[in-house]
PLY file of the C-alpha trace (Angstrom):
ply
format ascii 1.0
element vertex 144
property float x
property float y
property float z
element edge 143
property int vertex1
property int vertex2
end_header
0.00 0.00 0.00
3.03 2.64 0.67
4.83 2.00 -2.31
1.61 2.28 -4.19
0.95 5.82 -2.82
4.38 6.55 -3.62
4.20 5.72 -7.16
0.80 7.65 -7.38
2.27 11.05 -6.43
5.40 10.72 -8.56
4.95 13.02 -12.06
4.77 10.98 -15.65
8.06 12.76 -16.85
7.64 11.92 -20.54
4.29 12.96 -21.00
4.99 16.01 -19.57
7.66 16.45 -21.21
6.33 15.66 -24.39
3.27 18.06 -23.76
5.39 20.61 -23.08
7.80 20.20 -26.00
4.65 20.31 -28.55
3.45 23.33 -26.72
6.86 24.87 -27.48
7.83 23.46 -30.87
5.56 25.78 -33.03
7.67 28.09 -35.75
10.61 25.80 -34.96
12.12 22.58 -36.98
9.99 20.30 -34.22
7.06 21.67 -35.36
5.59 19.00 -37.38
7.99 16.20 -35.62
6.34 12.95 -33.63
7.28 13.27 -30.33
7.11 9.56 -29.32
7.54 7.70 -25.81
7.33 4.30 -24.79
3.65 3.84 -25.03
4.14 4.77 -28.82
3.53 1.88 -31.40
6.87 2.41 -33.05
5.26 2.96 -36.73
6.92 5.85 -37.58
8.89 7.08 -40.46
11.50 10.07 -39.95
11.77 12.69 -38.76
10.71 11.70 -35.26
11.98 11.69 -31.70
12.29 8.96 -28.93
12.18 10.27 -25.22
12.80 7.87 -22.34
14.13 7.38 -18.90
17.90 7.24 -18.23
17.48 7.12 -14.88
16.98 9.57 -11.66
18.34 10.91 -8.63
16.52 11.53 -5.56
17.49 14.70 -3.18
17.81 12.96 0.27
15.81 15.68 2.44
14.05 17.32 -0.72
11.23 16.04 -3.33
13.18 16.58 -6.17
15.11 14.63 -8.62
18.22 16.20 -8.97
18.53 15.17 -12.10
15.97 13.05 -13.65
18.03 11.50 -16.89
16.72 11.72 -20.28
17.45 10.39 -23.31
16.32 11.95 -26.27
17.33 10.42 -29.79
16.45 11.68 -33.22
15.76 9.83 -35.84
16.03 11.89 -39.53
16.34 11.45 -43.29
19.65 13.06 -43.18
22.72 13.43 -40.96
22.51 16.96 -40.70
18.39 16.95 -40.35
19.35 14.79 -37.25
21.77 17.15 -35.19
19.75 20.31 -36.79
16.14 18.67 -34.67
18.53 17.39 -31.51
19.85 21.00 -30.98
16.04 22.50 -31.48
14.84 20.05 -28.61
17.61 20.64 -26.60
17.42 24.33 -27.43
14.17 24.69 -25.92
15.01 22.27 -22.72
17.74 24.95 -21.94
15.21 27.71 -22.41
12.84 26.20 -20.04
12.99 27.40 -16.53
10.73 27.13 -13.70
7.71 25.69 -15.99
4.35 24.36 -14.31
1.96 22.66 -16.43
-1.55 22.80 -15.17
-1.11 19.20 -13.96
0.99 20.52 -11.12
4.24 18.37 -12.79
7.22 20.94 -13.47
10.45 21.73 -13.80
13.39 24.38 -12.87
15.93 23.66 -15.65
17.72 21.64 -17.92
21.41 21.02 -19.29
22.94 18.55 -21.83
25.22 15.99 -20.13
26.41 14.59 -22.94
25.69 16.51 -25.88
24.94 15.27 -29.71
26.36 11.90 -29.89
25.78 9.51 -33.32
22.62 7.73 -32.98
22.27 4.12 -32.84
23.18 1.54 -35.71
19.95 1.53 -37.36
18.07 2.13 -40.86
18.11 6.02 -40.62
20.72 8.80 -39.26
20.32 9.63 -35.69
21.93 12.12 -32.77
21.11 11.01 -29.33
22.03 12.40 -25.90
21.31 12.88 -22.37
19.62 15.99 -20.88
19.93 16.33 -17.11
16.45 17.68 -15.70
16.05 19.86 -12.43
12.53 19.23 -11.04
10.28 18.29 -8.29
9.71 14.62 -7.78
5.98 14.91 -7.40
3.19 17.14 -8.63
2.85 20.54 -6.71
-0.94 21.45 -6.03
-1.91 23.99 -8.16
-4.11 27.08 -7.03
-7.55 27.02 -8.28
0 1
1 2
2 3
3 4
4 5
5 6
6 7
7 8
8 9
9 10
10 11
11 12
12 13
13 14
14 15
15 16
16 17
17 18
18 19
19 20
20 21
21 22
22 23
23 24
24 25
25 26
26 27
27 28
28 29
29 30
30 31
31 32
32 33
33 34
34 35
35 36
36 37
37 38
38 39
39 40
40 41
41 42
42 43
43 44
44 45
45 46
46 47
47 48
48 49
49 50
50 51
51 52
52 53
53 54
54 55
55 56
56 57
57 58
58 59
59 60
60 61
61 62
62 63
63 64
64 65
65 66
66 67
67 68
68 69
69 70
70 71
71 72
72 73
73 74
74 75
75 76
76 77
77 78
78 79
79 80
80 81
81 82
82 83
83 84
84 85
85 86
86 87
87 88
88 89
89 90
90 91
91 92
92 93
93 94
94 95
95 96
96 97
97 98
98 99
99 100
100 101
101 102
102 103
103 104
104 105
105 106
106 107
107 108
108 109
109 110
110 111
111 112
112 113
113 114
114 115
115 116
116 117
117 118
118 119
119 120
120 121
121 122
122 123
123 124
124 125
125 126
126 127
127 128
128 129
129 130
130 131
131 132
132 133
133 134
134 135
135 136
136 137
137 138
138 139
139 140
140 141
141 142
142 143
């Protein structure tokens, strides 16, 4: 029963974050890009992006994961299309500060911890990286 109540407070990071990057993305290179998570069918052609968990730190004495890890790969028709939509995503992750969605899930910033790196071996060029994100750990109530 505790860890369920646990699990219940703590925020859906990729949702949010892909809400929050297609609330962002208009006039930019993202604009018409699938934003795609796990719960995605995988039946997409490029350009599109892949967002998932590379794992979290918890602040001992404050709810907040200092950072939550995530890995964001690009998929493209090109090389260049690839690192040209990576730096766009990330471009707007370091933009964001202090963001609160009306779901109460937000965050305070973000910063590359690896930068660009090739993608994986696959059919299509690809950039990947991971993007250290500064947040709460759980939704904050949000005034009425």
């Amino acid at each position: 029963l505790l860890l369920r109540r646990v699990m219940a407070i703590q925020p859906d990071v990729l949702t949010f974050l892909r809400t929050w990057l297609r609330s962002q993305s208009a006039g930019t290179d993202m604009e018409s890009v699938a934003i795609l998570t796990y719960d995605d069918d995988g039946q997409h052609t490029p350009p599109f992006v892949f967002l998932e968990e590379a794992g979290f730190l918890h602040h001992p004495e404050v709810p907040a994961y200092l950072p939550f890890r995530l890995s964001v790969t690009v998929y493209a028709r090109t090389n260049r299309e690839a690192n040209t939509l990576y730096r766009t995503i990330t471009d707007l992750l370091h933009g964001a500060t202090n963001v609160l969605a009306d779901d109460g899930v937000g965050m305070w910033s973000a910063q590359d911890e690896t930068g660009p790196q090739p993608g994986p071996e696959g059919r299509w060029p690809a950039r990947m990286g991971v993007v250290a994100l500064y947040m709460p750990d759980r939704a904050i109530p949000v005034g009425s």
